[in-house]
Backbone as JSON, one array per atom type, in Angstrom:
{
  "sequence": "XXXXXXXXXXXXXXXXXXXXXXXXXXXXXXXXXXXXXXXXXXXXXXXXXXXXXXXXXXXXXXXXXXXXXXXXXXXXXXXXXXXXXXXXXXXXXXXXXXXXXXXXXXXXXXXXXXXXXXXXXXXXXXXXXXXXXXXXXXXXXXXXXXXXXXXXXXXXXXXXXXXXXXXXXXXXXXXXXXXXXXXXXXXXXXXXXXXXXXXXXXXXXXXXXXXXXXXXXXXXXXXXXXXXXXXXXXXXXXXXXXXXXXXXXXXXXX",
  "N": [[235.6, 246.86, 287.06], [238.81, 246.72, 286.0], [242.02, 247.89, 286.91], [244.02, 248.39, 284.67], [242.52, 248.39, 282.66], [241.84, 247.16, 279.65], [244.32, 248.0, 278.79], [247.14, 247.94, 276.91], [250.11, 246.45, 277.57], [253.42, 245.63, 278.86], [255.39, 243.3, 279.85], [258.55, 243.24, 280.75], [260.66, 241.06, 280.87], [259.2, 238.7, 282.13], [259.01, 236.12, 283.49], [259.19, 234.96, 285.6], [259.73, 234.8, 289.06], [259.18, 238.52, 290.6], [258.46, 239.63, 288.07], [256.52, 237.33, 287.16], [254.65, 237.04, 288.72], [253.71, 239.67, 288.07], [252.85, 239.58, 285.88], [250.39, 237.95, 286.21], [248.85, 239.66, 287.49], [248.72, 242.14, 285.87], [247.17, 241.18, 284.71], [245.03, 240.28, 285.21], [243.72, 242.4, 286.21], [242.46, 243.19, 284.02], [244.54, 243.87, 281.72], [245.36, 243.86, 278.3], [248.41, 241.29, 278.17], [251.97, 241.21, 277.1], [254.06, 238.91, 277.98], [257.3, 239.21, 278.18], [260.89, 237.9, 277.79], [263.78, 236.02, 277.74], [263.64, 233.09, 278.48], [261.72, 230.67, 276.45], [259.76, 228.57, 276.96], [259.37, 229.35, 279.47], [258.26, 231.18, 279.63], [255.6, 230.97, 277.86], [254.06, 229.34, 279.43], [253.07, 230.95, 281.6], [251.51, 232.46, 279.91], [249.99, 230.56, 279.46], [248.93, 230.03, 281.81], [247.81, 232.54, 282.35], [246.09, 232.74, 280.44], [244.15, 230.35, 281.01], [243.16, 231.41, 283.32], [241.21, 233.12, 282.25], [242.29, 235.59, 281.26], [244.08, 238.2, 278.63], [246.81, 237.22, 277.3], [250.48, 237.25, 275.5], [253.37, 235.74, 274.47], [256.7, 236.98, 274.31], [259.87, 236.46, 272.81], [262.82, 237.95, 274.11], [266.09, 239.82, 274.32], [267.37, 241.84, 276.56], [269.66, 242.92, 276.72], [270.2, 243.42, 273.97], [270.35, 245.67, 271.61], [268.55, 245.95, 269.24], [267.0, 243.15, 269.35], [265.24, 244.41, 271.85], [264.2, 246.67, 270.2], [262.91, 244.91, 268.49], [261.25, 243.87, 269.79], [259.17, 245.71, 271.07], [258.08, 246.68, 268.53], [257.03, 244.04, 268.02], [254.92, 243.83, 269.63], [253.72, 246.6, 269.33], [252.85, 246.08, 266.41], [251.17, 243.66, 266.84], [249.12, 244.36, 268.4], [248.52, 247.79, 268.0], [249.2, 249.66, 269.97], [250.92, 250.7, 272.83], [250.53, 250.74, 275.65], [251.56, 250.7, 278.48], [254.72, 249.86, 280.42], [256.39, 247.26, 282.38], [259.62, 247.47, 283.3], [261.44, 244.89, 284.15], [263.59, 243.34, 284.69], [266.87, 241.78, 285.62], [269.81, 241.44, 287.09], [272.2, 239.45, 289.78], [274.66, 239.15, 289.81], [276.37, 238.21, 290.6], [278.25, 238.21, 294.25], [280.34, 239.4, 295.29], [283.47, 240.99, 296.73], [284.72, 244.29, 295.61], [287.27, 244.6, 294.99], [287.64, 241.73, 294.37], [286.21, 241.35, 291.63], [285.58, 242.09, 288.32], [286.16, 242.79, 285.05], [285.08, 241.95, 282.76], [282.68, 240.98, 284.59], [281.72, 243.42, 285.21], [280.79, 244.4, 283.0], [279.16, 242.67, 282.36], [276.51, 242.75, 284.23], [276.23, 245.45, 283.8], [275.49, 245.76, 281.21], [273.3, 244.19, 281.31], [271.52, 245.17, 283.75], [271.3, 248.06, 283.47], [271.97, 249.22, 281.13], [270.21, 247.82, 279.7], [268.18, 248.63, 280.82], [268.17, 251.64, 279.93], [267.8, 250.89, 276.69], [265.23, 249.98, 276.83], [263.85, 252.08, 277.63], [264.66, 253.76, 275.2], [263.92, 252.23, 273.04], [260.86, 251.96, 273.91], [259.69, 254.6, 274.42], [259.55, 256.37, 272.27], [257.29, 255.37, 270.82], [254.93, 255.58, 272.77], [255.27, 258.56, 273.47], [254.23, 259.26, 271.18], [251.88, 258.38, 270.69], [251.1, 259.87, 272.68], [250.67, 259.68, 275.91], [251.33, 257.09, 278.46], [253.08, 254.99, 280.52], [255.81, 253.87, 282.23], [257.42, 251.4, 283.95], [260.33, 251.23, 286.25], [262.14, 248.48, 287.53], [264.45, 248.63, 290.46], [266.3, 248.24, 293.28], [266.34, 248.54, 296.8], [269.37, 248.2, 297.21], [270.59, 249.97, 295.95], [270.53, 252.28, 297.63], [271.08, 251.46, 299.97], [274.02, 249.26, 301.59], [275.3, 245.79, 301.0], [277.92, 243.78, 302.05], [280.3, 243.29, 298.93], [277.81, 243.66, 297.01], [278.58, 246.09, 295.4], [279.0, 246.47, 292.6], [275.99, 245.48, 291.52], [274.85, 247.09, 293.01], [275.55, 249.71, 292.21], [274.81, 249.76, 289.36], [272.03, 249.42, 289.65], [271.38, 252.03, 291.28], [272.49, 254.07, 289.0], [270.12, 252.68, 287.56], [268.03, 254.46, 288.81], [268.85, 257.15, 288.78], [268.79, 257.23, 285.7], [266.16, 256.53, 284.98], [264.7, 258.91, 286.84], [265.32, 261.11, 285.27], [264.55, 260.35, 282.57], [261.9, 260.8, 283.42], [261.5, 263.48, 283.94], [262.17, 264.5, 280.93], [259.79, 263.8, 279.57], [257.68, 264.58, 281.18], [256.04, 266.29, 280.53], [255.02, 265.5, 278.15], [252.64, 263.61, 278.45], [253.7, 261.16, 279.18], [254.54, 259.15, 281.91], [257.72, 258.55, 284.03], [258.37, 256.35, 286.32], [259.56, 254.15, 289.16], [260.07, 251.04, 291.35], [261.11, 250.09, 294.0], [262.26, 247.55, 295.38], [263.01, 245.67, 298.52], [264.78, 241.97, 299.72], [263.23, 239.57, 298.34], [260.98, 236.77, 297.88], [262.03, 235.4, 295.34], [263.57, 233.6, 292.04], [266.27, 234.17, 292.03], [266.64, 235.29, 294.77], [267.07, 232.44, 296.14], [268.74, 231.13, 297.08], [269.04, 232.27, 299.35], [267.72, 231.26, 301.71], [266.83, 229.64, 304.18], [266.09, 226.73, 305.88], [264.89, 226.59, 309.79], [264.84, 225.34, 312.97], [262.55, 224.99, 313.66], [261.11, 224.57, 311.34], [260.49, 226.35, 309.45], [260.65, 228.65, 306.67], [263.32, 230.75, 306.03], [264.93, 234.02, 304.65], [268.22, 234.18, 305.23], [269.03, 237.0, 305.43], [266.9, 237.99, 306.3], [266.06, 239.22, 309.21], [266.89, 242.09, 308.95], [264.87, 243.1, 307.85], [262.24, 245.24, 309.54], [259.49, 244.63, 309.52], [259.7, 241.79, 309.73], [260.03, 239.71, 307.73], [260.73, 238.6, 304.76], [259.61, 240.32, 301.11], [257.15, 239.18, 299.4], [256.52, 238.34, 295.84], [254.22, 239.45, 294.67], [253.63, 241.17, 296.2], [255.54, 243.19, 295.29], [254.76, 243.72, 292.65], [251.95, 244.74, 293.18], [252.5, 247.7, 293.66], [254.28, 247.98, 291.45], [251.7, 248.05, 290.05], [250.07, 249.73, 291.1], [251.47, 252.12, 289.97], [251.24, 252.42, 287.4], [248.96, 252.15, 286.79], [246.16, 254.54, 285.98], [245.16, 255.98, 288.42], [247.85, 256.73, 289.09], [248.17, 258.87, 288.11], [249.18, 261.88, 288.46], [251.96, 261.12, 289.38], [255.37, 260.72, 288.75], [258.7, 260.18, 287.7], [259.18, 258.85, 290.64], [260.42, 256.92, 293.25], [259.2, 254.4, 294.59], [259.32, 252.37, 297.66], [259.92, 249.41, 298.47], [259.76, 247.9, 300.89], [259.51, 247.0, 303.49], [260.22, 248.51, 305.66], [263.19, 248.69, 305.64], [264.75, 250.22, 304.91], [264.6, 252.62, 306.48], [265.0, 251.95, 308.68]],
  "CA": [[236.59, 247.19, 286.03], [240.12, 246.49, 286.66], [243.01, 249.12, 287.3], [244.25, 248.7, 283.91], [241.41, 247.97, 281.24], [241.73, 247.36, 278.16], [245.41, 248.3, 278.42], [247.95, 246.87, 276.61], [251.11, 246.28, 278.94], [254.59, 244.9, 278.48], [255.84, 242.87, 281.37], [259.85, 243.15, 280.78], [261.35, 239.76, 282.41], [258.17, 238.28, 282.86], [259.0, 234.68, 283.06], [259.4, 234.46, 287.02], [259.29, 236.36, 290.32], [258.35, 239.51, 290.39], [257.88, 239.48, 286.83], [255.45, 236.54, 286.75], [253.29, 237.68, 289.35], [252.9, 241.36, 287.64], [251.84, 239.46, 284.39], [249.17, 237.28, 286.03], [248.36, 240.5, 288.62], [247.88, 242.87, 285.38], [246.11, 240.41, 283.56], [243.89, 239.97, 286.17], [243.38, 243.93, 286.21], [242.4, 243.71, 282.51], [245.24, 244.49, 280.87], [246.58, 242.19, 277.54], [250.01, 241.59, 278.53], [252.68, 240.74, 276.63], [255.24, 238.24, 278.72], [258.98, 239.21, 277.41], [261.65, 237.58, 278.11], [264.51, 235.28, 277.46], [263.52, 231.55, 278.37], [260.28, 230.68, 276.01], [259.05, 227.79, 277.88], [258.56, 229.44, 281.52], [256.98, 232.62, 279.4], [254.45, 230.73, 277.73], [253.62, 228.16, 280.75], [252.75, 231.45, 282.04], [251.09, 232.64, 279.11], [248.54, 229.2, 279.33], [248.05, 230.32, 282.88], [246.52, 233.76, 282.24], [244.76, 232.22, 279.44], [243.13, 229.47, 281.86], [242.19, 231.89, 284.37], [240.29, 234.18, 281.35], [242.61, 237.04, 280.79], [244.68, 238.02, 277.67], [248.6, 237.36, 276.56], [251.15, 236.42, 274.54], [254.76, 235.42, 274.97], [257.66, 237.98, 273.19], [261.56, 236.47, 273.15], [263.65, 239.01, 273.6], [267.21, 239.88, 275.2], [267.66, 243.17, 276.88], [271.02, 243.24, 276.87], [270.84, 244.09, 272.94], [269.58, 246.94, 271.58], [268.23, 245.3, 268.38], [266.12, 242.64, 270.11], [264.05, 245.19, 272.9], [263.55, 247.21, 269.65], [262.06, 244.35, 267.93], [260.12, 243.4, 271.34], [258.6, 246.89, 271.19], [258.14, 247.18, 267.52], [256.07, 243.74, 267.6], [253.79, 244.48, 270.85], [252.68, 247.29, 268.26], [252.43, 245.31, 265.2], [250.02, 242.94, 267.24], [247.61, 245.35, 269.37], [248.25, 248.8, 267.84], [250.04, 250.41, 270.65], [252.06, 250.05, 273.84], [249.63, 252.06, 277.08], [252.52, 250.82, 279.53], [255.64, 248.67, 280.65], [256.84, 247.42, 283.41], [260.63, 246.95, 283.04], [261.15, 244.25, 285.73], [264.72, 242.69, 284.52], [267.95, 242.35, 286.83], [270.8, 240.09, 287.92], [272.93, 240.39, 290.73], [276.0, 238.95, 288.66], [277.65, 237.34, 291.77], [278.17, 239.03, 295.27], [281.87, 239.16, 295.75], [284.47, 241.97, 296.79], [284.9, 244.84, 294.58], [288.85, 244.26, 293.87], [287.7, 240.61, 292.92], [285.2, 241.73, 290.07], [286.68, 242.09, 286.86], [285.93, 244.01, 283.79], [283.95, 241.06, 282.56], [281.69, 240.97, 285.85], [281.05, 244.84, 285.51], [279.89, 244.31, 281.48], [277.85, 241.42, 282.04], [276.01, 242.99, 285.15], [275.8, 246.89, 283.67], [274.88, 245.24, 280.26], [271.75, 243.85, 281.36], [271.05, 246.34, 284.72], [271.85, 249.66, 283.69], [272.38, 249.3, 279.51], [269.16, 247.38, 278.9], [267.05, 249.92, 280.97], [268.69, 252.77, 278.34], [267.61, 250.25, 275.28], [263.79, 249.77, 276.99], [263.55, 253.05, 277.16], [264.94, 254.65, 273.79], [262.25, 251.55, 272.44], [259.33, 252.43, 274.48], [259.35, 256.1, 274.66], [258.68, 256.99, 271.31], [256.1, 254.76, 270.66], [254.2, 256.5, 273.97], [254.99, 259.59, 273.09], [253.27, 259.68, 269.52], [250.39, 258.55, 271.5], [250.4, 261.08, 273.58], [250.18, 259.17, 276.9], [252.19, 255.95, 278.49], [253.42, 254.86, 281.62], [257.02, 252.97, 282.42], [257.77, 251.26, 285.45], [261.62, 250.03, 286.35], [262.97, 247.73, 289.06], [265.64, 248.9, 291.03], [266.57, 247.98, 294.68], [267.02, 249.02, 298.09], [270.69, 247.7, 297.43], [270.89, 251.29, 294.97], [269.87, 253.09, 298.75], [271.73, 250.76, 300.76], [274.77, 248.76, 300.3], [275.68, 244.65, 301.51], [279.46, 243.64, 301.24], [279.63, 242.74, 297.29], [276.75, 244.34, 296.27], [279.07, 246.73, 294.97], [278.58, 246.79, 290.95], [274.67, 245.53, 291.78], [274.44, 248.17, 293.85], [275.6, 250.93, 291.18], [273.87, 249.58, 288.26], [270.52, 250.05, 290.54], [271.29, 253.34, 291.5], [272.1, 254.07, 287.91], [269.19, 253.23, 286.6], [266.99, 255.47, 289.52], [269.02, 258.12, 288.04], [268.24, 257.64, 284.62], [264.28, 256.86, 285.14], [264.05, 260.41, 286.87], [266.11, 261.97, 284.1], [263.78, 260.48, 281.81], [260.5, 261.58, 283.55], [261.62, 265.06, 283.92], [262.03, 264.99, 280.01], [259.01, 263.59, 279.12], [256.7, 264.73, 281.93], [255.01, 267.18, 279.97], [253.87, 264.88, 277.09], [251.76, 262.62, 278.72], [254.38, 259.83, 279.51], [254.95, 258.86, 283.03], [258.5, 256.91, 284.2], [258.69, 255.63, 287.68], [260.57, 253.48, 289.71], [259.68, 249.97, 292.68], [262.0, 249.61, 294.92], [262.19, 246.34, 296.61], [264.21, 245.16, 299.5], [264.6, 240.95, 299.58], [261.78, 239.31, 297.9], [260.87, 236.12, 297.2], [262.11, 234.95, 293.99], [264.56, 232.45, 292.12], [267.53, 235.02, 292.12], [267.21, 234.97, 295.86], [266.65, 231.73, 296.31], [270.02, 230.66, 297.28], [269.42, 232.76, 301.2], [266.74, 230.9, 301.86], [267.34, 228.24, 305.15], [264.87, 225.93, 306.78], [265.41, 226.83, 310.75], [264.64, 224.07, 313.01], [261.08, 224.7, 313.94], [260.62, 223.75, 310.06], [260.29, 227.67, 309.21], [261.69, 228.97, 305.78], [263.36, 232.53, 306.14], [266.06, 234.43, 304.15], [269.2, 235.04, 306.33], [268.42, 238.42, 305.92], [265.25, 238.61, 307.4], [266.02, 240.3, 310.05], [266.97, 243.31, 308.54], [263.6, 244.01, 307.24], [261.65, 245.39, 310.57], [258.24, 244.06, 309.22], [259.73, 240.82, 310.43], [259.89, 239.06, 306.77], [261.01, 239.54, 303.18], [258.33, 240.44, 300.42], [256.7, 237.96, 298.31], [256.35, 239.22, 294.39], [252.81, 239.76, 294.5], [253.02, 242.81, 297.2], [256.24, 244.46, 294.57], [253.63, 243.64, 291.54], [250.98, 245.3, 293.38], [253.31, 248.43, 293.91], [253.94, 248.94, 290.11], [250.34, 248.01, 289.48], [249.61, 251.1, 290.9], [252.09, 253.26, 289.54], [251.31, 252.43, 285.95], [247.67, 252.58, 286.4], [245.76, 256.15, 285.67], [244.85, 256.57, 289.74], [248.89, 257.35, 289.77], [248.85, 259.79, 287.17], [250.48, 263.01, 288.95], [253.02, 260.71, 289.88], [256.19, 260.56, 287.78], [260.26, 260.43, 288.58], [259.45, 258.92, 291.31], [260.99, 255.46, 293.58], [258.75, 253.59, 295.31], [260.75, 251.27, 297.97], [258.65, 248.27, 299.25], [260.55, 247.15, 301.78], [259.16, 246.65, 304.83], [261.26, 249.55, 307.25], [264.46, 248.74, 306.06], [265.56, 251.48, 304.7], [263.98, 253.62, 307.75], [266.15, 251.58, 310.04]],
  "C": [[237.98, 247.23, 286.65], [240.59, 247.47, 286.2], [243.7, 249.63, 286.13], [243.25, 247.87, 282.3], [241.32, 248.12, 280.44], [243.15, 247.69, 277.73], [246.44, 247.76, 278.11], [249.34, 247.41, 277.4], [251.99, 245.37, 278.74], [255.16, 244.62, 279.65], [257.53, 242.44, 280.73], [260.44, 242.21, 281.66], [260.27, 240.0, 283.45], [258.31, 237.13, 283.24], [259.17, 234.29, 284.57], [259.42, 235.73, 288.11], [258.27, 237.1, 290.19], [257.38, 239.7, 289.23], [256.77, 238.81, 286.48], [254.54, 236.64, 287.64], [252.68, 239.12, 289.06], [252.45, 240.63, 286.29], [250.96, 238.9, 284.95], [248.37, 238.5, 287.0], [247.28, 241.45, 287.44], [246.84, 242.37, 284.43], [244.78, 240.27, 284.46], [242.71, 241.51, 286.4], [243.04, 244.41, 284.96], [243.28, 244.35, 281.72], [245.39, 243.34, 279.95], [247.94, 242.39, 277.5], [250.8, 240.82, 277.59], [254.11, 240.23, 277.45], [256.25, 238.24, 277.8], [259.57, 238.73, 278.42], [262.5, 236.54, 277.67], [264.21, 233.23, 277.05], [261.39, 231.45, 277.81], [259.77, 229.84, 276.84], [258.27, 227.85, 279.1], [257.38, 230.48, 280.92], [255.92, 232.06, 278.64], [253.83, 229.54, 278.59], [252.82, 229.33, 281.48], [251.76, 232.06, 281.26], [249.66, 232.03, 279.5], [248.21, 229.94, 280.54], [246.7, 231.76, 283.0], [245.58, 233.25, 281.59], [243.33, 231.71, 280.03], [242.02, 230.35, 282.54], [241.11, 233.44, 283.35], [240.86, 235.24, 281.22], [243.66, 236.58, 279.49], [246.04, 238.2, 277.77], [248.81, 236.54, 275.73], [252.31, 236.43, 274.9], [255.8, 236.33, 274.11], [258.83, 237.22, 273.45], [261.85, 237.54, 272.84], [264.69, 239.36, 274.91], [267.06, 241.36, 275.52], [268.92, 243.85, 276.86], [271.36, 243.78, 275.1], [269.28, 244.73, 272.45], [268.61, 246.35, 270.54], [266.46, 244.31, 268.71], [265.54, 243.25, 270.48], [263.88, 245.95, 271.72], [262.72, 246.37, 269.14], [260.55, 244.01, 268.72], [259.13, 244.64, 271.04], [257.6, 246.62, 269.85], [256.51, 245.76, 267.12], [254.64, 243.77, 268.22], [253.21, 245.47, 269.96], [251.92, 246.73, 267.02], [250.97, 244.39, 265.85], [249.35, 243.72, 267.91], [247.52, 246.82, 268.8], [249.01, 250.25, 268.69], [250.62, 250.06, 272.29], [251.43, 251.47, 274.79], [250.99, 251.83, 277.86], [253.28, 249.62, 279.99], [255.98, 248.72, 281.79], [258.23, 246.82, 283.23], [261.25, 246.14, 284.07], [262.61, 243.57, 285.66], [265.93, 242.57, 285.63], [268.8, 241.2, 286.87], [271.81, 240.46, 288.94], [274.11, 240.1, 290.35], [277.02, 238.38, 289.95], [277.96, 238.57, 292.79], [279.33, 238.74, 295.62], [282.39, 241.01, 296.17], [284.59, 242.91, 296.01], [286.29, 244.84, 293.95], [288.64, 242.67, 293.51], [286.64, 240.43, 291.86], [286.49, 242.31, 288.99], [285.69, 242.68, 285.85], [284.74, 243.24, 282.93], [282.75, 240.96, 283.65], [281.05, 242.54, 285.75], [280.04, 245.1, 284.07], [278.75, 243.49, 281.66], [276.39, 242.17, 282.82], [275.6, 244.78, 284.46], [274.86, 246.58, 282.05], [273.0, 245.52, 280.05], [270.87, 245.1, 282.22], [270.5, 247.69, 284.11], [271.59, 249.39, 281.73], [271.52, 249.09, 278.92], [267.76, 248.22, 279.74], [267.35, 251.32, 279.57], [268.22, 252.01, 276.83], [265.71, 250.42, 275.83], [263.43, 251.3, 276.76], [263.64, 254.19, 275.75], [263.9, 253.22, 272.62], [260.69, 252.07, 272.09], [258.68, 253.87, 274.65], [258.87, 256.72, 273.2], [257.7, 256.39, 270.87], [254.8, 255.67, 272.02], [254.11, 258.03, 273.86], [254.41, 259.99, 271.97], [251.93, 259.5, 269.96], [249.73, 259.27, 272.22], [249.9, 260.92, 275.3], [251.01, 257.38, 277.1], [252.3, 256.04, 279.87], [254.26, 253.65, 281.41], [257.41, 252.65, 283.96], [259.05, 250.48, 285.6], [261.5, 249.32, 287.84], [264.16, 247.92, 289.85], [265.87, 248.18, 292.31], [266.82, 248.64, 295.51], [268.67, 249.43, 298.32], [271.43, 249.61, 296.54], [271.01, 252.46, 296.63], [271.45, 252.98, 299.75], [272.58, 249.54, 300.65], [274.5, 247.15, 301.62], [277.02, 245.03, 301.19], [279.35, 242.75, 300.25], [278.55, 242.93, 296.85], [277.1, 245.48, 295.31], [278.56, 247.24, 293.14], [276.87, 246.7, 290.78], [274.07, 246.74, 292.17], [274.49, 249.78, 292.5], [275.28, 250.9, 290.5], [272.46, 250.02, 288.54], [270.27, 251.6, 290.75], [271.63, 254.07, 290.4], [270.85, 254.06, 287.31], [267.8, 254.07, 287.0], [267.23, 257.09, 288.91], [268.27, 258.11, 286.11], [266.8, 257.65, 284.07], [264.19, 258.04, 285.5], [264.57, 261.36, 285.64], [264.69, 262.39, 282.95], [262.55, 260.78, 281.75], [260.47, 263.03, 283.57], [261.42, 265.32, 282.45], [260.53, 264.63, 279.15], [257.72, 263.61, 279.45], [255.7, 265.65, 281.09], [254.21, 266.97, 279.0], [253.56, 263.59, 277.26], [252.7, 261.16, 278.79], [254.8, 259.85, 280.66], [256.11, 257.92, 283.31], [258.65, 257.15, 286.17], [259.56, 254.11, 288.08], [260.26, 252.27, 290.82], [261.21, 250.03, 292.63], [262.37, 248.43, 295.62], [263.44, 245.87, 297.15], [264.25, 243.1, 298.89], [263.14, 240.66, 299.0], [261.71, 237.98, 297.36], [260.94, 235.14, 295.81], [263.43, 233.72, 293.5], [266.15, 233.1, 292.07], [267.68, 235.25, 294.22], [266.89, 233.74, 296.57], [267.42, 230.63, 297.28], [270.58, 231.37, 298.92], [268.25, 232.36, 301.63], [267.24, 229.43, 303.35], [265.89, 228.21, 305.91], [265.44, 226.1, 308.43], [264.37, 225.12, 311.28], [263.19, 224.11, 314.0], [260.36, 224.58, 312.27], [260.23, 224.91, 309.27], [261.4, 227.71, 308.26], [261.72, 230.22, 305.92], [264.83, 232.49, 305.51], [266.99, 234.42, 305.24], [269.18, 236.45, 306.05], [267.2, 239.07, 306.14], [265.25, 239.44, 308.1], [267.09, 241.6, 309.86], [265.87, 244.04, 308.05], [262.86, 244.09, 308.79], [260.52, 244.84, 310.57], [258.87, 242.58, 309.84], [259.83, 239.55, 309.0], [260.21, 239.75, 305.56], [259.55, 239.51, 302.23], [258.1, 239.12, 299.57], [255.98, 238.87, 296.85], [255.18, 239.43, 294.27], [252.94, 241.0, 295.25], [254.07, 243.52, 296.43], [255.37, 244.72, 293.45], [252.7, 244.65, 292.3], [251.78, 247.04, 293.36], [253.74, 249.24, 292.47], [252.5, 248.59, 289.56], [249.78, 249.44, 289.41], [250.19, 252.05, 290.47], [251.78, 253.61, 288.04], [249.64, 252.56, 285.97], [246.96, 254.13, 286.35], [245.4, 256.92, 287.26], [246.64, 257.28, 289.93], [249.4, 258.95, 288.76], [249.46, 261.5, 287.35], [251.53, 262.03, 289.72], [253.93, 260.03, 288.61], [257.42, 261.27, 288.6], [260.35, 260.05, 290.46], [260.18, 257.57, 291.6], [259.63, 255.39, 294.54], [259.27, 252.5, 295.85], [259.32, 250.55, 298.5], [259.91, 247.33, 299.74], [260.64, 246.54, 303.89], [259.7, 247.43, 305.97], [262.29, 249.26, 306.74], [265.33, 249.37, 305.87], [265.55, 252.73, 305.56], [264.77, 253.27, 308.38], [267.35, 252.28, 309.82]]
}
């Protein structure tokens, strides 16, 4: 019996990365997942794949950045299964890595919008639906970068650490009726948002240029941050709430 059986499960910006290895991870763990997200094509390509390999989904459009939309996202995940056991809110952009006097007022909207604005929409969605049930579990995505800064990580960086604050906020208020919110952490990781620090060295080896900042000797690959909220949202984590989980290989130890 898999980790989450029988549970229905909202993979928030499922359509790649992280995201698309926690929908084929919890599908694999018996959950029916519902892949949200923006571009339909990658989310039901991913869709067929669970299908193939015998587990259940379906594909949701929906923007995070408006409030409207992630209510509808919510609203039809119920309409089709009945209720909403647990999400994993997996969304993010890093909105460009520049200077903080050359960001602009537009660069801080676009980037807090989605970061920081559309965690506050997932949650004022997903929480009352979980709480009438009497039981739920929410998992966000934050970063290391919320911990620890780069130069130009600046607005990335505070949107992240933003929304660690407002996940514990919201587990403190809702710890007592059976809804759990937690937090993954991940340092570099594999995906198409970092795709662009990626260099072939000349023994034919692909590594981020910031590799060596993680002490493990390598950045993560989205299957070991997937595994990470697998377990947070499944019932083995259930005295655990408000918390972060960093998966980062030492580098925040260093």
């Amino acid at each position: 019996m898999g980790l989450l059986q029988d549970k229905i499960v909202a993979v928030v910006g499922g359509t790649s990365g992280i995201g698309e290895a926690a929908s084929k991870l919890f599908a694999k763990e018996g959950a029916t997942v519902a892949v949200v997200g923006r571009r339909q094509a990658e989310g039901e390509a991913i869709v067929a794949d669970i299908l193939a390999a015998g587990g259940k989904a379906s594909f949701i459009q929906a923007d995070v950045a408006d409030a409207a939309s992630v209510e509808e996202m919510t609203q039809e995940i119920v309409k089709r299964h009945g209720r909403l056991d647990a999400a994993f809110n997996n969304f993010g952009i890093d909105g460009g890595m520049k200077p903080v006097i050359d960001q602009t007022e537009a660069d801080y909207d676009r980037i807090m919008d989605i970061n920081l604005k559309g965690a506050f929409f997932a949650l004022k969605s997903q929480l009352p639906v979980m709480l009438a049930q009497g039981k739920g579990a929410i998992v966000f995505t934050s970063s290391v970068l919320a911990e620890v800064s780069l130069p130009g990580s600046n607005l990335y960086s505070a949107s992240k650490a933003g929304l660690i604050g407002l996940a514990r906020s919201a587990a403190v208020e809702v710890a007592a009726k059976g809804v759990r919110v937690n937090v993954v952490s991940p340092a570099i990781t594999r995906t198409p948002m970092t795709a662009g620090g990626f260099k072939t060295g000349a023994d034919g080896e692909q590594k981020h240029v910031l590799t060596d900042f993680h002490p493990i000797g390598r950045v993560a690959e989205p299957e070991e941050v997937a595994e990470a909220a697998l377990f947070l949202l499944a019932d083995r984590a259930s005295f655990i709430t408000g918390h972060t989980l960093t998966v980062d290989g030492g580098l925040t130890a260093r």
